[in-house]
C-alpha positions in Angstrom: 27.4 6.1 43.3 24.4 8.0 44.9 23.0 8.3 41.1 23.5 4.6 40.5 21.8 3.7 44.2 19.1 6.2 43.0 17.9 4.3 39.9 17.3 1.2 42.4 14.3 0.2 44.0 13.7 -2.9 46.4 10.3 -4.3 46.8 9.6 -6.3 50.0 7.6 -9.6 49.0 6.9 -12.1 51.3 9.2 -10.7 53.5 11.9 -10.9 51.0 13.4 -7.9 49.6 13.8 -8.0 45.8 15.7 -5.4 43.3 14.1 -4.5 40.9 15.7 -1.7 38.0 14.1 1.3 36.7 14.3 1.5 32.6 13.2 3.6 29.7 9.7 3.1 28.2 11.5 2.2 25.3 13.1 -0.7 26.5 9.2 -2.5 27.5 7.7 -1.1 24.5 7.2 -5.3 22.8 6.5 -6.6 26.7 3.7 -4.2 27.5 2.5 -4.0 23.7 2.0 -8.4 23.6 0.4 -8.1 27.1 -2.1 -5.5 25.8 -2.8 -7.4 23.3 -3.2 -10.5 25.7 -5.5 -8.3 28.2 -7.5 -7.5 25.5 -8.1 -10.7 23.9 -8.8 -12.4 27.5 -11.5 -9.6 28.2 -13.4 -9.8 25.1 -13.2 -13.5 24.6 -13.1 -15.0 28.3 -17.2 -14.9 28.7 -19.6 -16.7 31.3 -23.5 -17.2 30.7 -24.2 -13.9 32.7 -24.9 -10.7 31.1 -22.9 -8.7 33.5 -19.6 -10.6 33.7 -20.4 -10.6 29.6 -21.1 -6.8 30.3 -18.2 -5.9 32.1 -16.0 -8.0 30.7 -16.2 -6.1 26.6 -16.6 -3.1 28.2 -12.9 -3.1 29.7 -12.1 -4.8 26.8 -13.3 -1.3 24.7 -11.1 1.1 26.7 -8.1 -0.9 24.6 -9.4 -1.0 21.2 -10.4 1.4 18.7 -14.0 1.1 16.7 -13.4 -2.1 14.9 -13.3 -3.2 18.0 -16.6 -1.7 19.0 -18.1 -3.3 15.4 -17.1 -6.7 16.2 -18.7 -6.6 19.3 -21.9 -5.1 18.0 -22.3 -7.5 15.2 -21.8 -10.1 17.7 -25.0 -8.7 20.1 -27.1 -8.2 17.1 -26.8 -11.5 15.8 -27.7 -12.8 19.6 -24.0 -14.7 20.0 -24.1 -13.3 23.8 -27.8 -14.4 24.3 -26.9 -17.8 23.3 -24.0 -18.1 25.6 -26.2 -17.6 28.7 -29.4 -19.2 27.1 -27.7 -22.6 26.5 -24.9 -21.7 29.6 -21.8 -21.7 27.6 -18.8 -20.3 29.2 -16.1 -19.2 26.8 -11.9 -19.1 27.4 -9.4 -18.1 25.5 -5.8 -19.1 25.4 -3.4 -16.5 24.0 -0.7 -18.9 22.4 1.6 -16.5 20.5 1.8 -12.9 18.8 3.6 -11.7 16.3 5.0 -8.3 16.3 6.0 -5.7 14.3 8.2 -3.3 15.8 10.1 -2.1 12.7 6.4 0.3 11.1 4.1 2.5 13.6 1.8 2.1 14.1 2.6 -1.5 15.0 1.2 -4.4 13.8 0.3 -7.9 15.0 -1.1 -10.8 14.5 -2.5 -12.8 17.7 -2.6 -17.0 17.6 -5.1 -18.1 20.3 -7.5 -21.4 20.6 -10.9 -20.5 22.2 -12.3 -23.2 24.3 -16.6 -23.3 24.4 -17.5 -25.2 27.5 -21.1 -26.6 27.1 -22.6 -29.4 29.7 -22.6 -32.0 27.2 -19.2 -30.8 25.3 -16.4 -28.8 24.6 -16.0 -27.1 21.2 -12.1 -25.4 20.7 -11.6 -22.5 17.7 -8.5 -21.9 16.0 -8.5 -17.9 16.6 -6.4 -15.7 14.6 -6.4 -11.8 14.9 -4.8 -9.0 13.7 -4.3 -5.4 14.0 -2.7 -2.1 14.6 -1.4 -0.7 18.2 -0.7 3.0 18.3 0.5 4.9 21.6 -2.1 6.8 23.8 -1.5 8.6 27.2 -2.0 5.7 30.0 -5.0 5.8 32.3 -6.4 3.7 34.8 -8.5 1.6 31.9 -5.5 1.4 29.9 -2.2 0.6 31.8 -0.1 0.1 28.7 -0.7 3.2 27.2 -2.0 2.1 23.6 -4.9 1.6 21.5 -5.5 -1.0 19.3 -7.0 0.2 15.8 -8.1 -1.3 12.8 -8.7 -4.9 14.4 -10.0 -7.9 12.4 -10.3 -11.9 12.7 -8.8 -13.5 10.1 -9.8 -17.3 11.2 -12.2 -18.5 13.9 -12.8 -22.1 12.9 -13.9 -25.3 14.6 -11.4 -27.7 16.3 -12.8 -31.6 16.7 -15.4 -31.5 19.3 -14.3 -33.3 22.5 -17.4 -35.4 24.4 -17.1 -34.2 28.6 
């Protein structure tokens, strides 16, 4: 009884206490590996027009990925993608819709289905974004909560959606 009251813990929200149950690492292992996935899709594709939200933004985005990663983000500066986004004031979201993972190989792969949405003043322009890649575990630290790094990361479709008139 004392090691079953042991393994409970009660957290007091809104001045409401609720249980909540310790388990393994092993048991979150697909929840935490789609929500670092998520996290870092949101940070290196949810951009404003202002170099340091673009700034800080791919740089947390980094402390989840591995090189390719780091490649992708290059080619993107050198070919003056982020200039353009604040020069003409685009903001840029991204909308995780589904992954697909592979928990039966490790490193583990996935494939991540998102739609992109470029808000201009005069329109908005939506991408069909498909990624995919490898997630391999790594000791967890304050930039990376979940504990793995994404390796070997690659887009295999970005591609216009019918403009929509604001």
């Amino acid at each position: 009884m004392v090691a079953s009251a042991q393994q409970r813990i009660y957290i007091l929200a809104n001045g409401k206490a609720i249980e909540a149950f310790s388990a393994d690492r092993k048991d979150n292992i697909p929840v935490e590996a789609r929500d670092h996935i998520s996290m870092f899709h949101q940070w290196f594709f949810s951009l404003d027009p202002d170099e340091k939200v673009i700034l800080s933004n791919l740089t947390k985005a980094l402390y989840l990925a591995d090189g390719s990663a780091k490649a992708q983000y290059d080619n993107l500066r050198e070919s003056g993608y982020y200039a353009s986004l604040i020069s003409g004031n685009i903001s840029q979201e991204i909308t995780v819709d589904s992954i697909r993972l592979d928990m039966d190989q490790y490193p583990f792969f996935f494939t991540c289905y998102a739609t992109q949405k470029l808000i201009r003043s005069s329109s908005l322009l939506y991408r069909s974004l498909v990624t995919q890649g490898y997630l391999r575990h790594i000791s967890r630290s304050d930039h990376n909560p979940h504990g793995f790094l994404i390796e070997r990361w690659s887009t295999l479709e970005n591609k216009d959606l019918p403009d929509r008139k604001r």
